[in-house]
N, C-alpha and C positions, 0 to 999 in steps of 0.2 A: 644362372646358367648362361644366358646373354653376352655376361661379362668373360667368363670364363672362355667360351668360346669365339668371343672377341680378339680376348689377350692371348690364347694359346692358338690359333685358327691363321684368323683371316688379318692379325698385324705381323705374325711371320712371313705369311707368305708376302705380304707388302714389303716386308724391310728385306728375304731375300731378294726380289725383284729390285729394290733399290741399292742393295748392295753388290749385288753380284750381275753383272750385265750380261754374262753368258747363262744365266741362269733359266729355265724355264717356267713360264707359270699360266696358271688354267687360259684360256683361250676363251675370251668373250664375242669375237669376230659372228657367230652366226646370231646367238641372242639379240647381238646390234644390229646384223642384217635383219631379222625379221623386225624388231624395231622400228626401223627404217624405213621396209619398207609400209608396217603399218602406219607410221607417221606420214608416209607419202599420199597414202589411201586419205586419210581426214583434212590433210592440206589440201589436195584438189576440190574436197568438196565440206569446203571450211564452213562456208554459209548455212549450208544445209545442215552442219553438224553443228555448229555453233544454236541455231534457232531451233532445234529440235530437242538438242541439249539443256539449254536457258529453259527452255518449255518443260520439259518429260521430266527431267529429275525433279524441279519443284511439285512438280504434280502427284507425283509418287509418294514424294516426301510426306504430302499433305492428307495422301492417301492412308500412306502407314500410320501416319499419328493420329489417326481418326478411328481406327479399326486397332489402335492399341489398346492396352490399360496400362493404366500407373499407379502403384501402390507407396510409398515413404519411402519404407525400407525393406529390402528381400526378407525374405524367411531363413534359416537358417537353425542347424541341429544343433540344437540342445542338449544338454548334459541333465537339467531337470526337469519334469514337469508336474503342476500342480496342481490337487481337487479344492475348490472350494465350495463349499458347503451351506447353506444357510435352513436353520428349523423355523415350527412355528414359535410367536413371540411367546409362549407362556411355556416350552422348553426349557428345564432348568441344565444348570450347568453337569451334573451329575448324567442326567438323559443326555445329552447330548456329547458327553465323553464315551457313553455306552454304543453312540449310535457309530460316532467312529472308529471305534474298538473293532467294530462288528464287520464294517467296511474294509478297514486296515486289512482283518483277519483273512477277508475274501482275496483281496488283494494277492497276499502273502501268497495265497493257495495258484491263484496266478503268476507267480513271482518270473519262470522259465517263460510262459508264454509273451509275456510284455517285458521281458531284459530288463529287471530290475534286480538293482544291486540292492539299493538300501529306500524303508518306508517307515516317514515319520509320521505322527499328528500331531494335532491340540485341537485341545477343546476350549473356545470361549474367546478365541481371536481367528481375524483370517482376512486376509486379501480378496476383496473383490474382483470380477473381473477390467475393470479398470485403475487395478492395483492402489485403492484404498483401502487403508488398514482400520477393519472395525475389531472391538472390543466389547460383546455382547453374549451372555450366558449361551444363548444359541446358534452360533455360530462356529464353524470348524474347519478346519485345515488339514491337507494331508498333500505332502512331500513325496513325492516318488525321484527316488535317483538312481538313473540307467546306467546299465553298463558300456565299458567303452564301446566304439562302433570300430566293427572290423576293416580292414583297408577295403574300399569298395575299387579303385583305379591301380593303375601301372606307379603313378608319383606316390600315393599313399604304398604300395607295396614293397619298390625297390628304392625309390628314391629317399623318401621324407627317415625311414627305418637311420639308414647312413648318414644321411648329414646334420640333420640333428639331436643338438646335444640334451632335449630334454625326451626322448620320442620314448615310452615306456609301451612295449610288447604284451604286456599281460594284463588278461582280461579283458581282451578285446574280442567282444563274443554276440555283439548284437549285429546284427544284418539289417535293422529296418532303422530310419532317419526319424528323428524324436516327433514328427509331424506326422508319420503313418502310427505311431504307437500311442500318439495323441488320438487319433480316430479311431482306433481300435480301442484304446481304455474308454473312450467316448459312448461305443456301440455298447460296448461292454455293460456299464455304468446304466442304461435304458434298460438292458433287456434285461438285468438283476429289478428293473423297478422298484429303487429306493425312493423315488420320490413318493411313488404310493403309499410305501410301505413303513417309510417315517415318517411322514406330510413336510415334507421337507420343501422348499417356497425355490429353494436357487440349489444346482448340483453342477457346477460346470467346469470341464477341464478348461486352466490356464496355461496358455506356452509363453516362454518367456520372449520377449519383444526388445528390437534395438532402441536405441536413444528416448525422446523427452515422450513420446506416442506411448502410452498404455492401451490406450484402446482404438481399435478402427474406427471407431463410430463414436459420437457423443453427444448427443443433441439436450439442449437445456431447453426448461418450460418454466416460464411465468406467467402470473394472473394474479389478478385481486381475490379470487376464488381458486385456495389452495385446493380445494377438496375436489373440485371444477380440473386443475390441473394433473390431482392425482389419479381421476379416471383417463384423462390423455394418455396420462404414461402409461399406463396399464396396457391403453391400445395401440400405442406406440412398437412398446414391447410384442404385444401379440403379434402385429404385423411383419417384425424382424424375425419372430421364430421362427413364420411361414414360408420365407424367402430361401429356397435352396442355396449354398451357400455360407450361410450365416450359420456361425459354430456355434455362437452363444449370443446371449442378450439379458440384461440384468438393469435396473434402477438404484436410484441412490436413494431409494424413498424408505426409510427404517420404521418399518410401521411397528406400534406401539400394540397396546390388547384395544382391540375396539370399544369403543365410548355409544353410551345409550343418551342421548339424548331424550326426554320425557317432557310432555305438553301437555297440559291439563285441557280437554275436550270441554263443550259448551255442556252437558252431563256433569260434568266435574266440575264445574263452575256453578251449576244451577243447586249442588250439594256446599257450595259455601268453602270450597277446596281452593288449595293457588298452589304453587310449588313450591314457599317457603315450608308451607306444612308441608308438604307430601314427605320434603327432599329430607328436612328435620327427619319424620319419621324412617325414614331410608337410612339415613344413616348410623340412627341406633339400631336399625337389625341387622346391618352388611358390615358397618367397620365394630371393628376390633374396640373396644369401650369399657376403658377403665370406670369399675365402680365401688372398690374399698381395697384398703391393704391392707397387708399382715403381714407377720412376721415369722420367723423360722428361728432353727436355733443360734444362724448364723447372722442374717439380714432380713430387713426390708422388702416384705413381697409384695407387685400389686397384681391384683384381681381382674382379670379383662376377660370381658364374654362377648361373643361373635355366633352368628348361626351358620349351623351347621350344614342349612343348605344354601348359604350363599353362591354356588358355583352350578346351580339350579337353573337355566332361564327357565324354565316350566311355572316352577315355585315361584318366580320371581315376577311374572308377570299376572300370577292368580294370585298374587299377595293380597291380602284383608287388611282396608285402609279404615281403621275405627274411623267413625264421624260424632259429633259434638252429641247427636243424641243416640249415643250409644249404638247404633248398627255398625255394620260393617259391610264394605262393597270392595270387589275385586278393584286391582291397580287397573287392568287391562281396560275395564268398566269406563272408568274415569277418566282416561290420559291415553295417549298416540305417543307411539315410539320410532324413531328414527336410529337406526344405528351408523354410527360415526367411523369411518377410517380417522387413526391417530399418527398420527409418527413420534420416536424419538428424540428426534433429531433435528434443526433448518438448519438449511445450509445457504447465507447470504452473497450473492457478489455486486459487488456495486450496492449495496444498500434494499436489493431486490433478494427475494427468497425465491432461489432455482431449484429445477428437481432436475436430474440429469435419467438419462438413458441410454446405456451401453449395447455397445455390440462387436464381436471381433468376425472377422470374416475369413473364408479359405481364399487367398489369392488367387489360386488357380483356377476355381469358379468362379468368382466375382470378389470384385472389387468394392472399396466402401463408397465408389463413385456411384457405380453402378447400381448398391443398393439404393442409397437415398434418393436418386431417379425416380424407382420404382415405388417407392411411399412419396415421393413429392407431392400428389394431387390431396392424397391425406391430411399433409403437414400445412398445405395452404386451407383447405380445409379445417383445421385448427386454430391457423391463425386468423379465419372470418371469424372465428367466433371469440376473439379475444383472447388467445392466447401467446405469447412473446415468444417465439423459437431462436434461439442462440446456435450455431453449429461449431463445435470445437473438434477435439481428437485431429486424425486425418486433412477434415476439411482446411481446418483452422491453418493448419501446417503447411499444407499448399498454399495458402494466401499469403503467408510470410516468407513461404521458399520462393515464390512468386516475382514478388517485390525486390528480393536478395539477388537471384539472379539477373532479373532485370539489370541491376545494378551493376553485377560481377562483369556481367559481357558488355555494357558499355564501356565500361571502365578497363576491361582487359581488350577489346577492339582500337580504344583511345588511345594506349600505349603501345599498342604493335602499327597500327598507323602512323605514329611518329616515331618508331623506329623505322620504319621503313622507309619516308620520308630522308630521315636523316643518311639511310644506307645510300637511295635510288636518288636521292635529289629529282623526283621527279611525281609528280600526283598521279598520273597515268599510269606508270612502272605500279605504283604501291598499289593501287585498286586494283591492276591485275591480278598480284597475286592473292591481295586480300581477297578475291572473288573465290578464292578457292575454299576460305571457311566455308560458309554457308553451306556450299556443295557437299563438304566435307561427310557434313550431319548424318546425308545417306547413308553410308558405313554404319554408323550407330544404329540407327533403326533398325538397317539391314542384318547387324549383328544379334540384336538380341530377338529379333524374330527368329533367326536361325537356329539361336540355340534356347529360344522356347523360355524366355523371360518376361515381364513386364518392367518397362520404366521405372526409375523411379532414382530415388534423388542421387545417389554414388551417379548414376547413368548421367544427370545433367550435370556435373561433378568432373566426370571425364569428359563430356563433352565441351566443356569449357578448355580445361586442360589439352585437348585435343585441339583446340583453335591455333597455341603456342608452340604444336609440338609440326602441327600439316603444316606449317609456315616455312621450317626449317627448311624444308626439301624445295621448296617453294623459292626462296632465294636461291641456295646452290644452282636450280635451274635458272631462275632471273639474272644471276651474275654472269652468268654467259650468253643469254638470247639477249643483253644487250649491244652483245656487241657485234649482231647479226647486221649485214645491207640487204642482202637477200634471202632469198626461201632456200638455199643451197649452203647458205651460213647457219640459218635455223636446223635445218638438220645435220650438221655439224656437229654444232655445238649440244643439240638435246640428246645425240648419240655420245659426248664425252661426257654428260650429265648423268647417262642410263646405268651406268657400273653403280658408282659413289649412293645416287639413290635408294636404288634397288637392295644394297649391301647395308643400307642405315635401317633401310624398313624393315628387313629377314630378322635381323639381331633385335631390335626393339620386340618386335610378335614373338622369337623366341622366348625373350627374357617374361613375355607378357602370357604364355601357351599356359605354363602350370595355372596360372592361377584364372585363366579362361574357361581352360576344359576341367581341370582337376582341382577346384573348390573343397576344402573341406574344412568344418567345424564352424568358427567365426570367419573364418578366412570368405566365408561365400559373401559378407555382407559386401566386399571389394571388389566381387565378382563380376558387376555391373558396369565397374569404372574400369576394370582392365577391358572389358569387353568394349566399350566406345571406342578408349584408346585403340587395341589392337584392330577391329573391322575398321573405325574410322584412318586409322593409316594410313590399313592397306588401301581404303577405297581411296584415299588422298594421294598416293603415291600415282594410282591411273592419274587423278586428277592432274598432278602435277607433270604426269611423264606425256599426257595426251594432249588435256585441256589448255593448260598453259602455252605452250607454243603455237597452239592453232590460234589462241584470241590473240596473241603476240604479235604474228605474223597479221591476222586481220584487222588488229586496231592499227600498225604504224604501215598497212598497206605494200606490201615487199611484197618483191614479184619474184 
């Protein structure tokens, strides 16, 4: 749009103005007077505006980023989202195809209410909430896929229809953005209480997430005492589900059937018992015990017997342990039980066995900044008692974007200073205008507070980009306050400056407006980096049409 109304606009009426000298065209004379005479107003009182300026926009600045949040990457509608599922471990793969048959079916019954086009399952694989794929008889998956979203703006409704050559009109019937259909199937999914109702350990909607981050949250536990760590997690967990906010929260810990651990008491010791025996006899009444074969009229048959009430803890703990002189005395009599959490599964890094603990969060409530904050006294708590905490997800990704950027704006400040140099032949000149980055930033803050955003990395993306784009206007003005003697040249020359500027910044924010105000689909995740660019500009363009002449005229002292 930008360009077009570049090329059909505002370069005709430049080339008739240049071609035709009797020609008419728009009249800037009062925009420049008022210009003028505002330039007049901040030159008289340069000092005062200069020192309060230096002072109040940093201040601000530091304000806003303190009272922000920043999340990776924005949110953005989804076309799918998805339930995952997890039962208890002795769920066979048959139950557990039954259980989201039965889910599915509810669904279905929902289908108009939640805009769902099409709903898949499976039983016996599924994605976690920090999109690990398990493959476990008890676990299950379920695909919801929405229908299109209806034009919500002016660009989705008259513009995007025409100019695009893939734009398809039909079935575009849902009203609500994959994130309120996420909270609704969410509420949904509670008040059916499936978890009750199949003992089901993990039920949690997943929305689908930008780049390397699956999860907001991911904190690792290590210890010499696995079993030590697996209650961590648990409270870990517990404490994430508490926090308003927090959509979901799940571990990586694959717990197996619980293990009995059995201790022969000083009783059972004084009857001449140890646990070779016991266990010997335990295991010809619990496993399965070939003890002849036969034959059929086809094959080879063997004979295995197993008790029938193996699946008993009642039976299992009053079991009758013969002893050498013929009596018998209960297991429970003789031995202490300890029941064991097992897992499936270790999962190593570095040579260390981690258990991980997930959590995705609503951005618009909190941030994953913000939660780990609020369990931080817990987590050092944790780690007095010997426990390793790792923080990944989220975290981890800030301390690399961190470092990255770091890098990017030294290295993009490096090069624009020695082009400047090279322009101005002069170190003075170049810091001038190079003073206007910094300044710049404001714009950015100031923009996405405006329009109701958090930070986040597209944002520090643009504002990088933003450093090379404020600079531009930034010379156009410095090529002519050069060549100022006095304060009566300054305003000259920043009046022949006012058009050219002013006309570069309107076309860039148009070209930038769609995709500011009117985001839609993936298009939002860019939404952040049009937005520094565009507020950052405009606020740069004050900077350049205000700020710059006033330090100009105060650093080489003209009267």
């Amino acid at each position: 749009l930008a360009s077009l109304l570049e090329s059909f606009v505002f370069l005709p009426i430049h080339a008739a103005h240049t071609l035709k000298t009797k020609s008419k065209t728009l009249s800037w004379k009062k925009i420049n007077s008022l210009y003028s005479r505002i330039i007049h107003f901040f030159m008289r009182w340069k000092k005062s505006f200069l020192f309060l300026f230096i002072i109040l926009v940093p201040v601000f600045m530091i304000w806003i980023v303190k009272t922000s949040k920043f999340q990776m990457f924005p949110n953005f509608d989804a076309t799918t989202i998805n339930i995952t599922i997890k039962a208890d471990v002795n769920t066979k793969v048959e139950e557990s195809l039954e259980i989201v048959k039965k889910i599915e079916a509810d669904l279905l019954f929902k289908k108009d209410d939640f805009y769902l086009r099409n709903v898949s399952s499976i039983a016996g694989y599924r994605r976690d909430s920090a999109n690990n794929s398990e493959r476990f008889p008890y676990v299950m998956y379920i695909t919801l896929e929405l229908q299109k979203i209806k034009p919500l703006n002016f660009v989705d409704k008259y513009i995007t229809p025409n100019l695009s050559f893939y734009y398809d009109a039909e079935g575009r019937t849902r009203e609500d953005k994959s994130q309120q259909i996420s909270k609704k199937i969410n509420a949904w999914l509670t008040k059916q209480n499936y978890k009750e109702k199949y003992n089901l350990l993990d039920l949690s909607v997943v929305e689908r997430k930008v780049g390397p981050i699956k999860s907001d949250i991911k904190i690792g536990l290590y210890s010499n005492d696995y079993q030590k760590t697996l209650q961590a997690l648990s409270k870990i967990q517990s404490k994430l589900e508490k926090i308003e906010g927090v959509k979901s929260a799940a571990n990586s810990a694959n717990y197996g059937i619980d293990e009995i651990k059995i201790k022969i008491n000083s009783y059972g010791e004084q009857l001449g018992l140890d646990e070779g025996y016991v266990g010997a006899f335990l295991s010809n009444m619990y496993l399965s015990k070939k003890k002849t074969t036969t034959f059929d009229d086809k094959e080879m048959l063997d004979v295995k017997i197993e008790s029938s009430n193996k699946n008993i803890y009642a039976n299992f703990k009053n079991l009758e342990i013969p002893l050498k002189d013929g009596s018998v005395v209960a297991l429970s009599e003789i031995s202490e039980f300890e029941i064991i959490k097992s897992v499936e599964k270790l999962t190593k890094d570095d040579g260390q066995t981690n258990f991980y603990v997930f959590a995705n969060v609503d951005s618009k409530m909190i941030t994953s900044t913000e939660v780990l904050k609020k369990i931080d006294p817990f987590l050092k708590q944790l780690q007095s008692e010997g426990i390793e905490l790792t923080f990944k997800g989220e975290n981890e990704k800030k301390r690399e974007l961190k470092n990255d950027m770091i890098m990017a704006t030294a290295l993009a400040l490096t090069l624009i200073m020695i082009s400047m140099l090279y322009l101005f032949n002069s170190f003075k000149e170049t810091f001038i205008v190079m003073s206007v980055i910094p300044f710049s930033f404001l714009g950015v803050l100031l923009g996405h507070n405006i329009m109701g955003l958090n930070l986040s990395m597209p944002s520090l993306i643009g504002a990088l980009g933003l450093s090379g784009v404020v600079i531009n206007d930034g010379i156009i003005m410095m090529t002519y306050l050069k060549k100022s003697t006095s304060m009566e040249d300054i305003f000259f020359y920043a009046s022949k400056r006012f058009r050219p500027i002013v006309l570069t910044t309107i076309t860039t924010i148009i070209g930038l407006s769609s995709l500011i105000f009117f985001p839609t689909g993936q298009a939002t995740i860019f939404q952040p980096m049009a937005i520094a660019l565009g507020f950052g500009l405009a606020w740069g363009t004050i900077l350049n049409l205000l700020y710059l002449p006033v330090l100009y005229g105060f650093a080489n002292r003209l009267k």
